[in-house]
N, C-alpha and C positions, 0 to 999 in steps of 0.2 A: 704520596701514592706508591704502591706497591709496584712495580716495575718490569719485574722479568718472569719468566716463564720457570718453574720447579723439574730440575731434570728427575724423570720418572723413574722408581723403584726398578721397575722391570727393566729398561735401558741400562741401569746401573747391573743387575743382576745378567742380563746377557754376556753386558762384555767384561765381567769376571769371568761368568763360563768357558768367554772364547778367549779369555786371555788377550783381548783388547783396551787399549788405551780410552779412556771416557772423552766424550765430543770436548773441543777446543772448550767449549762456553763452561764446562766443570772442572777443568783444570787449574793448576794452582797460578795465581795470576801475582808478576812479579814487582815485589816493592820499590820506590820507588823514591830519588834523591829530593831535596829542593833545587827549584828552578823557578825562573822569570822567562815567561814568553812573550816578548811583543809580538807576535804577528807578523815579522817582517816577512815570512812563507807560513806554509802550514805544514811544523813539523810531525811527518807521522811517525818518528819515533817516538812521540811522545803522546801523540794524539789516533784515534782510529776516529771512523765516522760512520754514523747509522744511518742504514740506507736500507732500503728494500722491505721495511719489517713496520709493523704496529704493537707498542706497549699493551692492550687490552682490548675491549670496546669500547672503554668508553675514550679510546682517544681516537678523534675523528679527521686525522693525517697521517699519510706515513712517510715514514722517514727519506730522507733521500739527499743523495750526495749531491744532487743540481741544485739544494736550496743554501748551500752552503757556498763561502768562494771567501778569500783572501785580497783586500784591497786596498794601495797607502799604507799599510801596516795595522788594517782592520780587519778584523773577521766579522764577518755579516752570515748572521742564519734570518731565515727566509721563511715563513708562513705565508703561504701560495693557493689560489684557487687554480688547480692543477688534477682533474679524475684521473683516477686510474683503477688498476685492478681490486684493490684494496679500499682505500677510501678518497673521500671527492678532494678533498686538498691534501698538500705537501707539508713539510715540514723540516727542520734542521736541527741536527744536535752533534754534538763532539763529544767521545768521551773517552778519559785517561789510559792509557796501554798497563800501564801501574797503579798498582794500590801505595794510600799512603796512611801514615798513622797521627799521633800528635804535633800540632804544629801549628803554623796560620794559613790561611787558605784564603787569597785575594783574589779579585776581579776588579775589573773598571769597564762597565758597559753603559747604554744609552739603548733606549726601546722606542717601539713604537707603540700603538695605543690601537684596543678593540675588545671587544664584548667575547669572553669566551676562550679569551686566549692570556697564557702565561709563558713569560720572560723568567729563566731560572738559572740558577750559580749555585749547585751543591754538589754534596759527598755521596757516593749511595755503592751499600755490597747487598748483595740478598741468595735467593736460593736459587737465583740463575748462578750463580758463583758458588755453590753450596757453599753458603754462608748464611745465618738469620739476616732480616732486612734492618739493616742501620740505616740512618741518612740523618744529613743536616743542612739544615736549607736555605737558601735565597729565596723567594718567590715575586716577581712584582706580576699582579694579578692584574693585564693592562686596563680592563674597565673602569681600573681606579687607578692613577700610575701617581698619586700621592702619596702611597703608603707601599710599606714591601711585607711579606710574610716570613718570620723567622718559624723555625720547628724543627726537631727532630723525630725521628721513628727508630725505635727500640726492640729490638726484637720481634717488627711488625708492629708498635702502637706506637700512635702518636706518642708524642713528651714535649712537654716546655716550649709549646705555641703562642705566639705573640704577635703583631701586628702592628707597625711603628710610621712614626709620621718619615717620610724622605724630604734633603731639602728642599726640592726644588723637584716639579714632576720630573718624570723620569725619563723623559721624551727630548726633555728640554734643553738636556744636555747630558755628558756622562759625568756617572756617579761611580765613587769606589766602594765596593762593598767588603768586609773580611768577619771571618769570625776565628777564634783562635780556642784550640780544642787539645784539652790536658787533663787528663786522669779525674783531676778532681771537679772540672767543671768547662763549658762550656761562651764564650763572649761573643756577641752580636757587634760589629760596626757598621755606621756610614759615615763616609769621608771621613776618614779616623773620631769620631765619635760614638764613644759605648753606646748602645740602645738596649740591649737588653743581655741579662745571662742569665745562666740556671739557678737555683738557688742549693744551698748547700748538700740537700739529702735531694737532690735530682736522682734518676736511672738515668743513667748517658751511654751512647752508643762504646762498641767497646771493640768492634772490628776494624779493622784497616779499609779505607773505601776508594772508589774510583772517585776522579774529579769529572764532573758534565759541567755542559752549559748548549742550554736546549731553547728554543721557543715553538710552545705546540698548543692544540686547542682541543676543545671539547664541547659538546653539546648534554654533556650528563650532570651536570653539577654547577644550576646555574645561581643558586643560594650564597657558592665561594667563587665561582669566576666569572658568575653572569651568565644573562643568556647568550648562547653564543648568538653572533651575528656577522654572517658573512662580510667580510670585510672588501669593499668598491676596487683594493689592490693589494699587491704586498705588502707584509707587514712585516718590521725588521727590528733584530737585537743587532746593536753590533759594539763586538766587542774589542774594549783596546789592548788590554794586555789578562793573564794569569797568574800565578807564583802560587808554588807552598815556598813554604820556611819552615826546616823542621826541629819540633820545641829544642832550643838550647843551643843552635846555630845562630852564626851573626845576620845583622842585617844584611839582604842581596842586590837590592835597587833601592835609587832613593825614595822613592815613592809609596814602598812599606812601612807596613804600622810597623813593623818589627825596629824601625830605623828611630819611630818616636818614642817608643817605649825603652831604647834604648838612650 
């Protein structure tokens, strides 16, 4: 999905005139090392967190720092029936201070399960960043929490959509997911198992992208996430760790594919 809001021609043309600096959200956002994060805190150098705000209409929470929290060396985001000014539930998302470029990009989460709602581990720059919209994606779509959604977006279109069985729901336990993203092509993992990658003449994203990990919902797209259906309580992602490894550096925990492949 398309993500951020386009800063407008005319804002750009003011603060030329006046010789002002363009808003934090168009500035150049800085790149960014490999790391491993377990979650022992929630580091915000490395991490900010969306609060106060909604991606579009069709997303039907918004964001907020109370749906998020740090615990055991878990990070838990939070889909909440919580009104407010904006829309009738909450929601959680983390996303990277740095953009990053070719490399592997891991996760290790465990979800929880509802009509409507998606559990997510990708990449994403676009024209809130003045940049085209790249991304590459994790999706587990909980109405179905057997399968996950691979895909990317290219310059704003879809590319190279897939849909793969998981072991084990996704509820049931935590799963690692990685995909590993190099000039010529793109690789899908679970629990260090290929599932899927590009094929040779792909179009593959080509910008540098932040790292998220969100769980939000929606009532506009019940064909791919179901109908939504308010869910009896909270509904949680929670996550165990992060990492990039960037291509051509060594393994950095044992628990990276980069440490197999090696």
């Amino acid at each position: 999905m398309s993500r951020r809001r386009k800063t407008s021609s005319r804002l750009k043309a003011l603060c030329a005139a006046l010789l002002l600096p363009l808003p934090l959200f168009a500035q150049e956002i800085p790149a960014g090392a490999s790391f491993f994060d377990d979650f022992e805190t929630l580091d915000e150098s490395l991490w900010g967190i969306s609060d106060g705000w909604v991606n579009a209409d069709w997303q039907n929470c918004m964001w907020s720092k109370e749906n998020l929290r740090v615990e055991r060396s878990v990070l838990w985001l939070t889909f909440a029936n919580q009104p407010n000014d904006k829309r009738a539930y909450t929601c959680g998302e983390i996303q990277s201070r740095h953009v990053y470029g070719y490399g592997t990009y891991e996760a290790r989460f465990r979800t929880g399960t509802g009509s409507g709602l998606n559990a997510a581990f990708f990449t994403y720059i676009g024209p809130h960043h003045d940049r085209p919209h790249d991304e590459i994606d994790f999706e587990v779509l909980l109405r179905d929490t057997s399968a996950v959604s691979l895909n990317t977006y290219v310059s704003g279109a879809p590319k190279n959509g897939r849909r793969v069985p998981l072991p084990q729901p996704a509820q049931e336990q935590f799963i690692s997911y990685a995909f590993v993203w190099e000039e010529t092509g793109i690789r899908w993992y679970v629990d260090g198992v290929l599932m899927h990658e590009t094929p040779p003449s792909a179009n593959l994203p080509v910008n540098d992208q932040k790292i998220y990990a969100s769980l939000w919902g929606s009532d506009r797209f019940p064909n791919w996430m179901g109908p939504f259906a308010e869910p009896p309580g909270d509904v949680t992602m929670l996550v165990d760790w992060i990492a990039f490894t960037a291509l051509g550096e060594p393994c950095q925990f044992p628990q990276s594919l980069v440490c197999q492949d090696g």
